[in-house]
C-alpha positions, 0 to 999 in steps of 0.5 A: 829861764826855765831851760837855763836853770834845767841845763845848770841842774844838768851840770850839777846833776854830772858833777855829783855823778863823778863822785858816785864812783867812790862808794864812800860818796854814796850819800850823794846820790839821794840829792843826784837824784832830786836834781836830775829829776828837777832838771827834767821837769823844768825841760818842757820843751825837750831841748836839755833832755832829748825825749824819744819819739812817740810810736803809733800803735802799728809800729808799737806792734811792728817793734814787738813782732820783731822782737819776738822774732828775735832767737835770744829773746826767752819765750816764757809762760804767763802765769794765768 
């Protein structure tokens, strides 16, 4: 039941995000927002909303060595 009322906050949820295009709508985002929000709380199990998998910690450090190796990332000082 939960993941049936989930996938149709979903859909409403898309609906809604249609109109957000016209700036003269905009006031709908503030009820897009709480259903979508709602949408995912009620996806326990993850079957509406797809959850990336969790990294461990070597391949968190894996994922931020290669990141840094990266020429287009900035590398900037930490305020101290």
């Amino acid at each position: 039941m939960k993941v049936f009322l989930s996938k149709l906050l979903y859909y409403i949820g898309d609906l809604i995000s249609k109109f957000l295009f016209f700036d003269c709508l905009s006031f709908l985002y503030r009820p897009y927002n709480k259903i979508m929000l709602l949408s995912v709380r009620l996806d326990k199990d993850a079957k509406v909303w797809e959850r990336p998998p969790k990294l461990s910690d070597k391949q968190m450090d894996e994922l931020i060595e290669e990141v840094k190796k990266q020429k287009w990332v900035k590398k900037r000082k930490l305020h101290e």
